[in-house]
N, C-alpha and C positions, 0 to 999 in steps of 0.2 A: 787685545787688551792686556795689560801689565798688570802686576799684583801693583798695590798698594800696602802702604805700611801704618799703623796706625801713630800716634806721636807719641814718645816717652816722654817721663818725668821722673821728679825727686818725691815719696810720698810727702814729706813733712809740706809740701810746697802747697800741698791739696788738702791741707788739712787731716793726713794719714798719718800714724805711726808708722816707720820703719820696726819698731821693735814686735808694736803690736802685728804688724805682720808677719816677724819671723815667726812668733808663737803660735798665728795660725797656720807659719809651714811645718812647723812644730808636729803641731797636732794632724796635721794631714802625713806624716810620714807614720805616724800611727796606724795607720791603715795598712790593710796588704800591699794594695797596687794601685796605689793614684799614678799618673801614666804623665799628668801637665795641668799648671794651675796660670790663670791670667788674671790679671784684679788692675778696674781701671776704676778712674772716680774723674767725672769731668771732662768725660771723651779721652782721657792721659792714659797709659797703662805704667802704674806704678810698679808691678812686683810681676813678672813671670817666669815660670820654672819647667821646666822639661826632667824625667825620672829617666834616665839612662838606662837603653839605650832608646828610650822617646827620643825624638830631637824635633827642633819648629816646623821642622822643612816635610813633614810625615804629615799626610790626611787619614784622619782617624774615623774609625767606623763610630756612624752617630748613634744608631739603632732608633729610638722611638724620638730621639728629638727631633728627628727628620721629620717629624708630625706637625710642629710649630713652622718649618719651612713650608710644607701642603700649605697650611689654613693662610698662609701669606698671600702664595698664587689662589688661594680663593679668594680672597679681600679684592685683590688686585681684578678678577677675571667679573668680580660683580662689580666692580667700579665699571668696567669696558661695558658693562650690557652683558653680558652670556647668563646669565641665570642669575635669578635672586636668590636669597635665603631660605624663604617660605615654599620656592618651587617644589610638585612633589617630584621626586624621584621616576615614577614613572613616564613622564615627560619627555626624558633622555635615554631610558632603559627598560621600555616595555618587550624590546625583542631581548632583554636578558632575565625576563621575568613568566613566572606561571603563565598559562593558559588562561587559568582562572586566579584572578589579584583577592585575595581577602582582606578585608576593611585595615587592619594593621600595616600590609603592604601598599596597599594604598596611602595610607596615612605618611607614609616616612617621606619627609621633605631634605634638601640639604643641610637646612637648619641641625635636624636630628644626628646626622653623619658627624658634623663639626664637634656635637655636644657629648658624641657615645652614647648618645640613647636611642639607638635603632629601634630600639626591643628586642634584642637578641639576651640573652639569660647572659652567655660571655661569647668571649671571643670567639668566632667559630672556623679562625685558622686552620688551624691543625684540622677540623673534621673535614675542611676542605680540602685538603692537602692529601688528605687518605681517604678522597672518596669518587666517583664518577667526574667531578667538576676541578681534579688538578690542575688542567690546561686551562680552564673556561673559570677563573675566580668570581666575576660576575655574575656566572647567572648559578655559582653557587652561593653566593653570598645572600641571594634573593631566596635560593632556594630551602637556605636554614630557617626552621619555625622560630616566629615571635614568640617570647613569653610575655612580654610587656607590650602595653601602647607606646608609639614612637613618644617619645618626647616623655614619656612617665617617670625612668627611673635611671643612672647611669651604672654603666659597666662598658668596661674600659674595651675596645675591640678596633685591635691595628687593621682588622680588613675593610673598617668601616672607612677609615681613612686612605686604602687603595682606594675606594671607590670615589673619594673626592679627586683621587689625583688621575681615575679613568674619567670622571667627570670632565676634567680638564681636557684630556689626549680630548673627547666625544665635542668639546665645543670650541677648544681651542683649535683642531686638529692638529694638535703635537702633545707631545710627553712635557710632565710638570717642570722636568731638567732644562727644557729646551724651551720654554716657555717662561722661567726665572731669568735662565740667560742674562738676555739685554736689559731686563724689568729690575731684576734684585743684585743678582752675582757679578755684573759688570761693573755697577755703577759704585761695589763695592770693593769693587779689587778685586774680587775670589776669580782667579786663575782658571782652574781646570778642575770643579768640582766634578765628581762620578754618582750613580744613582741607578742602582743596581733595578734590574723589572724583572716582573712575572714572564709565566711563559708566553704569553700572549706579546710580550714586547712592551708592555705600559709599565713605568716608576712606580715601584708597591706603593710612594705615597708614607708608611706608615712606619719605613725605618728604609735601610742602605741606603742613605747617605753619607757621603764622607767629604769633611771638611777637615782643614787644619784649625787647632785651638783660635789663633788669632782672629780666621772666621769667622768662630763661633763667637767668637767678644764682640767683632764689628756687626751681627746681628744683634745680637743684647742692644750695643751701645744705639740702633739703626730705631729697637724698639722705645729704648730710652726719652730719643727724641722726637715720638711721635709721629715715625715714619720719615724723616728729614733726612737729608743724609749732602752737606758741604753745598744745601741752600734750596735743596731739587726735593719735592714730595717724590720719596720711594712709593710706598703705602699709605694708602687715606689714612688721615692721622682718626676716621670716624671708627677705621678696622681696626685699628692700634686698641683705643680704646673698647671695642666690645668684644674682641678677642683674648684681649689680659683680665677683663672683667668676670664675674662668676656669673657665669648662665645655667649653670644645674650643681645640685644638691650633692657630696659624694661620701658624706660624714659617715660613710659605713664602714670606711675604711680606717686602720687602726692607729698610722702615725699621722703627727700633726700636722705635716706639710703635706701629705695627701687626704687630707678631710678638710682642706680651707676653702673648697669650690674649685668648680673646671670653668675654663672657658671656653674658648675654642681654641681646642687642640694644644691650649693651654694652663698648667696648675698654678693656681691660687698659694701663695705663703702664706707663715706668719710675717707677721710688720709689715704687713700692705705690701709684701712684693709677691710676684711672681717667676716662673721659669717655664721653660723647654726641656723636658729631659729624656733619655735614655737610659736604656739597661745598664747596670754596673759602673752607672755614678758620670754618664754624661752629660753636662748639664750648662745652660744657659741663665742664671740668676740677675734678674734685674730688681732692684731696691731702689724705687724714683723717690724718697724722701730724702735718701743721700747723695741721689747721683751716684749707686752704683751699680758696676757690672761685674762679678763673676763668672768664670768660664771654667770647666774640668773636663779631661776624662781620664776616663781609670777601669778598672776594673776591681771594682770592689762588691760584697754585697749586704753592708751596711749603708744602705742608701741615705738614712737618715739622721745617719753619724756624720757625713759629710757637710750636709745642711744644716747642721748644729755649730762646727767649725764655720760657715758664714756668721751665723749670727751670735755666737758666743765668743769668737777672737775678731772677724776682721770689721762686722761692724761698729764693735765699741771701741776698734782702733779709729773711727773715722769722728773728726769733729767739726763742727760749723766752721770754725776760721782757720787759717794757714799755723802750722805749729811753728816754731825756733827751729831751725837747722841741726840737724843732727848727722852730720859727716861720721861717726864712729858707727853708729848704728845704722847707718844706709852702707856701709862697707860691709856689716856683718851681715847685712839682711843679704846684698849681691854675692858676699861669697857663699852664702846657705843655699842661695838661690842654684849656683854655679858648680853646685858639687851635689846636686842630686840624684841618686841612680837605684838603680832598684837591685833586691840581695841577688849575690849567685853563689853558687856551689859550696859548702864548704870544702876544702880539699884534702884530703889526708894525710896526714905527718908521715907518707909512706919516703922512705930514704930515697928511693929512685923511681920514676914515675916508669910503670908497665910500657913498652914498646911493642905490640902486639899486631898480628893480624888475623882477622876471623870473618870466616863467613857460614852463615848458618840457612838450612830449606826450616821454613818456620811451617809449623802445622797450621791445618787449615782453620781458618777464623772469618770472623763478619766486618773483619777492615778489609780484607783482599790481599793482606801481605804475603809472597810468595819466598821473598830471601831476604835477608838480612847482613850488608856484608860494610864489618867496623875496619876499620886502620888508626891505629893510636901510634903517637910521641910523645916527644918533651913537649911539643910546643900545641901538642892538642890532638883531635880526631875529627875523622871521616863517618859519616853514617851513609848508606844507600839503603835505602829501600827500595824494593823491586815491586811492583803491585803487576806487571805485563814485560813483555821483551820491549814494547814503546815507553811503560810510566815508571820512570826508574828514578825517585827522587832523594838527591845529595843534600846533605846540609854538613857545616863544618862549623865545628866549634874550637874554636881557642881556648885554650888554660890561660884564666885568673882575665880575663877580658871578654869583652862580647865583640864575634865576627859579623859583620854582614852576609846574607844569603838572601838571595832573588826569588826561593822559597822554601816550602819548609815542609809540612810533615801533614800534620790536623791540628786544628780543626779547620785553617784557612791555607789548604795545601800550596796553589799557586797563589802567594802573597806573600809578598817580602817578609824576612825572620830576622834577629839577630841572636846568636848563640855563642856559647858557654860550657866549659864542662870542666868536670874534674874526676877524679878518681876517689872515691869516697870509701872503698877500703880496695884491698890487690884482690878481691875477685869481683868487683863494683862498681860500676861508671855510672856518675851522670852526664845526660845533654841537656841543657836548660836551655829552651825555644821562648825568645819573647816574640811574639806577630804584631810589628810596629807600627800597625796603621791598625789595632785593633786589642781587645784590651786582655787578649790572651797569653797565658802564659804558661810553658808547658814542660813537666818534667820527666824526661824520658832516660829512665833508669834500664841499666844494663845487670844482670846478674848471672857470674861464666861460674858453670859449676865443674867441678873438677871429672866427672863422666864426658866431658865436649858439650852438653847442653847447657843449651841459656832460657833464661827468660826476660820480658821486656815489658817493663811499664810503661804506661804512656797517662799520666796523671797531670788533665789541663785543670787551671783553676776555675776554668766555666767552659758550658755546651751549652752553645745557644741552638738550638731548635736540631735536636742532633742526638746521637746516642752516645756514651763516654767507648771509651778504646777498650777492646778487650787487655787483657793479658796476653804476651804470645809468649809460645813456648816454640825454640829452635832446636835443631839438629846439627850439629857440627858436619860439615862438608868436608869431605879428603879429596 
């Protein structure tokens, strides 16, 4: 299978502002860390932007939009026959379940899974995670007490959505990844998507997935059409519809694009649209009254500041008919577009950049760091970390540019980095770690005290499911 490309255009041709789109690139550079933006109208992609060092060619961690990809393969797997909607759960998962089923357990159907209303009070990840059932997510997922009747009330729970995608492995006999395959990701282009599994070997289903931005616009645009996709039904266009639709109630919650109604494994907007989203602003926006698509990710966590920039700049850029050409302002929008990048270092008006080498035995701490050993120039620095005499991991950073590195540090050790660095006063370094397939970013400050001791920040702008980096303090080595 070959990647596919989607088709460009000129906005004004569609009916788009070129200007009004720059304002809403505008207003998204406002943000910490938008990471890459895609804005199509008409199957076209008028405007897209990568934040340096993002680039197209990177799959990004989706985190919970990979939710909207599950309930897909479930549309898909009830169209074949393998279970309905209403089936209960216990059906397929009586050997991951009690001895004894009480009437709530009994009660939970697939339906309930899709909608987040197991009955579980919340998420009961994490208690899985730190309890007898780490290896066996299933029969701890069964094994957390209802507080509500299935179907009663929502609250949001990504294990509930591993279990649709073990559903799958239990009837399809394969993983959700491997099961999209031919059915969604082929027929779409998508390459070489990855989907990370539990211990047991099944796709959690309810996040790691990674796709590239472009991806995620041709799902949008896949949903847009009502499951179509260049003449062929991907998706029953009958799933299309009651998946984007509001099937439970969730107005408990406090911003207005998360109290508009859930569907399956999908959020309700304002202005009749809906989306797919993930943690720290990744997201799939489709707006069927305009014909549009939206695509982000970022690492941000004003989630609702970002959804405001759809509907405050790019949808009042879009209008019914084609506008008058505007060659000045489509130049300005692609150079805006084209010079995106996210901050690094400031550097310090130091006369001559420090030329140093240092290696430091760091005291004991809860990351495993055992040494510490830096190499600076003009033209940049060496970091190793030592964790064992096998896990010895480099990352290099260039002054006044981002280097590539194959990986990096925490929170996504083995995964590609690009770095940074500067001297921020003559006893002061930073390495700024961006993790390019993922919306981390991380500032790892150096402080050389003039006794040979150092100490070492490690300051990411998010920990997902993880504890933040101690402090280390080093020892100067002779």
């Amino acid at each position: 299978m070959s990647f596919s490309r989607l088709e460009r255009g000129v906005p004004e041709a569609h009916g788009v502002s070129s200007k009004g789109l720059a304002a809403a690139i505008s207003a998204l550079e406002g943000f910490s860390s938008i990471n890459s933006v895609m804005i199509m109208r008409h199957g076209v992609v008028l405007a897209e932007g990568w934040w340096h060092p993002y680039a197209p060619q990177y799959p990004h961690k989706l985190f919970s939009l990979s939710k909207s990809f599950t309930s897909t393969a479930i549309g898909m797997a009830i169209a074949e026959g393998l279970f309905t909607l209403d089936d209960p759960l216990s059906r397929y998962f009586r050997d991951k379940m009690p001895a004894e089923l009480t009437p709530r357990l009994e009660a939970m159907t697939v339906r309930h899974l899709l909608t987040m209303s197991s009955g579980h009070a919340c998420c009961p990840l994490a208690a899985i995670v730190h309890s007898e059932y780490r290896r066996d997510w299933q029969r701890g997922f069964f094994a957390m007490p209802l507080a509500y009747d299935p179907g009663s009330r929502f609250a949001y729970n990504s294990t509930a959505t591993y279990m649709l995608a073990a559903l799958i492995y239990r009837r399809a006999g394969m993983n959700v990844l491997d099961y999209l395959m031919p059915r969604l990701f082929a027929p779409l282009g998508i390459a070489q998507p990855t989907w990370d599994c539990c211990p047991a070997g099944i796709n959690i289903g309810g996040w790691g997935l990674k796709l590239c931005t472009e991806d995620i616009a041709k799902f949008g645009q896949l949903y847009l059409q009502q499951g179509q996709w260049q003449g062929q039904q991907i998706v029953p266009a009958e799933w299309v519809a009651m998946a984007t639709s509001k099937q439970i109630s969730n107005d408990m919650n406090k911003e207005p694009d998360w109290k508009q109604g859930y569907g399956f494994q999908f959020w309700r907007c304002r202005h009749n649209a809906y989306r797919g989203d993930g943690a720290y602003g990744q997201n799939c926006i489709v707006h069927p009254a305009s014909e549009l698509v939206v695509a982000t990710t970022s690492g941000v966590g004003n989630l609702q500041g970002v959804l405001d920039v759809v509907w405050e700049k790019i949808l009042p850029a879009c209008h019914k008919e084609a506008l008058r050409d505007a060659p000045a302002a489509q130049r300005a929008l692609h150079e805006h577009l084209n010079n995106l990048h996210l901050p690094t270092p400031q550097r310090s008006a130091l006369p001559q950049l420090p030329v140093r080498n240092y290696s430091f035995t760091i005291a004991k701490n809860d990351a495993g760091v055992k040494q510490i050993d830096i190499t600076t120039d003009e033209h940049g620095a060496d970091v190793v970390m030592h964790f064992s005499q096998k896990d010895r991991r480099r990352v290099h950073g260039a002054v006044g540019r981002w280097h590539w590195n194959a990986q990096g540090f925490a929170p996504e050790p083995y995964e590609p980095c690009a770095a940074t660095m500067a001297w921020l006063a003559e006893n002061e370094l930073e390495l700024r770690l961006c993790y390019v397939e993922a919306p981390f970013v991380v500032r790892f400050i150096c402080h050389f005290n003039d006794d040979g001791s150092a100490q070492f920040e490690h300051k990411a702008n998010f920990v997902f499911f993880g504890k933040p980096w101690p402090t280390l303090t080093g020892t100067a080595m002779h």
